[in-house]
C-alpha positions as CSV (number, residue, x, y, z in Angstrom):
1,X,4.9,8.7,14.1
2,X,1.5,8.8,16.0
3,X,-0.2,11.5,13.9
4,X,1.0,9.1,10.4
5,X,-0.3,6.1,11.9
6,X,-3.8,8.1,12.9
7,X,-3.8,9.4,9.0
8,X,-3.3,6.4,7.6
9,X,-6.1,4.3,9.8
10,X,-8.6,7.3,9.6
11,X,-10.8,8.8,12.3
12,X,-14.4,8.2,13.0
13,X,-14.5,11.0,14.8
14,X,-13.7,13.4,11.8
15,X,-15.1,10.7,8.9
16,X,-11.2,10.6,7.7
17,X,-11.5,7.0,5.9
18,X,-8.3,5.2,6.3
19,X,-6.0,5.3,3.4
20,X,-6.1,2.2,0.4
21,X,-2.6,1.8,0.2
22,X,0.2,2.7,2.4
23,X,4.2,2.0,0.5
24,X,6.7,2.8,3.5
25,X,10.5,2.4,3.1
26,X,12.1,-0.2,4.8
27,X,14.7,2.4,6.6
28,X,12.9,5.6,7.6
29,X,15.4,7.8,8.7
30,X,13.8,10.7,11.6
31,X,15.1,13.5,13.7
32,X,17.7,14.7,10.6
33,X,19.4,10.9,11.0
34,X,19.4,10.6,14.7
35,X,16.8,7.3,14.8
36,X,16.3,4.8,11.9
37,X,12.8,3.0,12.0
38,X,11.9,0.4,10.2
39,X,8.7,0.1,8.2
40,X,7.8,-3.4,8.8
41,X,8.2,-1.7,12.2
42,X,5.2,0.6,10.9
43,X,3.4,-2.3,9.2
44,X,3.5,-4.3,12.6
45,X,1.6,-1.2,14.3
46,X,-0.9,-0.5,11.2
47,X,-2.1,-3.5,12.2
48,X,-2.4,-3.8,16.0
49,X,-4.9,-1.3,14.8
50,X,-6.3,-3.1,12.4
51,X,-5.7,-1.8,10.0
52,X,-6.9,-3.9,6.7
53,X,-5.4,-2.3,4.1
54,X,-2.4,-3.0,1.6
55,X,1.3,-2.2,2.6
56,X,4.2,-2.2,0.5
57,X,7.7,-2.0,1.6
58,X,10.0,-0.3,-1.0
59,X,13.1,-0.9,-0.5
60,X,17.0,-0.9,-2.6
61,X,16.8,-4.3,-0.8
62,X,14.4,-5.8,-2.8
63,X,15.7,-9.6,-3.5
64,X,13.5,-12.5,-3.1
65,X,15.0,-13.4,0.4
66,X,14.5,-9.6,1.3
67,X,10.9,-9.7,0.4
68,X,10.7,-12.6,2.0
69,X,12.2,-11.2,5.2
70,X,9.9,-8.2,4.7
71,X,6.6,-10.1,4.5
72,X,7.6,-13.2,6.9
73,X,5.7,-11.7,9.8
74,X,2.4,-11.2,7.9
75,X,2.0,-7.4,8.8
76,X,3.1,-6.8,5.0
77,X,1.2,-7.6,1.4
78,X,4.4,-7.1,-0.8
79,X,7.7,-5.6,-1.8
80,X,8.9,-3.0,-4.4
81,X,12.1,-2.4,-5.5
82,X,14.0,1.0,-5.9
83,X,15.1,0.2,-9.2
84,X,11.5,-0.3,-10.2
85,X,10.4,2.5,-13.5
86,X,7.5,4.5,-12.3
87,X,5.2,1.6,-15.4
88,X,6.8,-1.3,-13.0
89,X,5.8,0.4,-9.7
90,X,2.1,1.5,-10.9
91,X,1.5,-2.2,-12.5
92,X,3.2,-4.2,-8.7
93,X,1.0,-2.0,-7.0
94,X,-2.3,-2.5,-8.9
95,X,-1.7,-6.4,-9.0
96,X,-0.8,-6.2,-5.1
97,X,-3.9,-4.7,-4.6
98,X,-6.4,-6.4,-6.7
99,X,-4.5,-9.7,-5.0
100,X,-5.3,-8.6,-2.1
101,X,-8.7,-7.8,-2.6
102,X,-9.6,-11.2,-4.1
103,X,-8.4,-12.7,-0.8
104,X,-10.2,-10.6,1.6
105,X,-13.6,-10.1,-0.5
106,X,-15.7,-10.7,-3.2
107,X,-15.3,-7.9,-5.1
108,X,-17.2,-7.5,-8.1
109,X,-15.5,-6.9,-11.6
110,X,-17.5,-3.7,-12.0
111,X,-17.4,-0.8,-14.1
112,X,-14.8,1.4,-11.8
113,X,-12.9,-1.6,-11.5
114,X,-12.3,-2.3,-15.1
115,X,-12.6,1.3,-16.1
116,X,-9.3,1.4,-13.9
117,X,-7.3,-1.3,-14.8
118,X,-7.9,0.0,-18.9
119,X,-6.3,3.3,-17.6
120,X,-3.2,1.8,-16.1
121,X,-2.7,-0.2,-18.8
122,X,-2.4,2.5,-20.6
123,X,-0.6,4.5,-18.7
124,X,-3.3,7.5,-18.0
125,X,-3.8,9.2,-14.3
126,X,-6.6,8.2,-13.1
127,X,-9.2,8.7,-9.9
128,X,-11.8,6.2,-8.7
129,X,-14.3,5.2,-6.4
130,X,-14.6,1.1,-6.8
131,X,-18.4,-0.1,-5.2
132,X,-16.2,-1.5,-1.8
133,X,-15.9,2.1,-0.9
134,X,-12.1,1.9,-1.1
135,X,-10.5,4.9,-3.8
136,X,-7.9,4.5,-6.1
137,X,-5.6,7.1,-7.3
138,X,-2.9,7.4,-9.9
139,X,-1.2,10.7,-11.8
């Protein structure tokens, strides 16, 4: 669990930048079934580290009061459902992150930016570097 939660905040020490987007499963099953960990477990230790950047839990339990259960303790930025079509999941994702953008920045409707929305809209893979550093990926 160490060496995820290292890959996902990054390393100065080897200029790894921490990851964009993190999506965990609410039950993570480990060791072939023998311990069950929870991702808002996860979530809760991303940030003790601080980190800043958006988690989603996905989860077959995915009703209002499980989202709400989910994101209650603030370590979490939103909820997808399992049931979710792969155009669902891409467009929650994008609006869970350009939410959370507006309310930890001012980012800039920029080229990247809008040149990346036009692609998910349409349904195209797409790679980009927005001007706040961060990346954005989709295939």
């Amino acid at each position: 669990m160490e060496d995820f939660i290292g890959s996902v905040i990054g390393c100065e020490e080897s200029s790894n930048r921490p990851a964009d987007i993190v999506i965990l499963d609410q039950h993570i099953e480990l060791n072939g079934g023998e311990s069950l960990v929870l991702g808002t477990r996860i979530a809760h230790d991303l940030r003790l580290r601080h980190y800043e950047g958006l988690v989603l839990i996905r989860s077959a339990n995915s009703n209002t009061i499980d989202c709400e259960n989910y994101m209650s303790s603030g370590d979490v930025d939103g909820c997808l459902g399992k049931s979710q079509s792969h155009t669902e999941l891409v467009q929650s994702i994008a609006k869970a992150y350009w939410e959370k953008q507006e309310k930890t920045s001012s980012v800039s409707s920029g080229r990247s930016e809008v040149r990346t929305a036009e692609l998910l809209r349409r349904g195209d893979s797409c790679h980009s570097r927005k001007k706040d550093g961060t990346n954005f990926e989709y295939t």
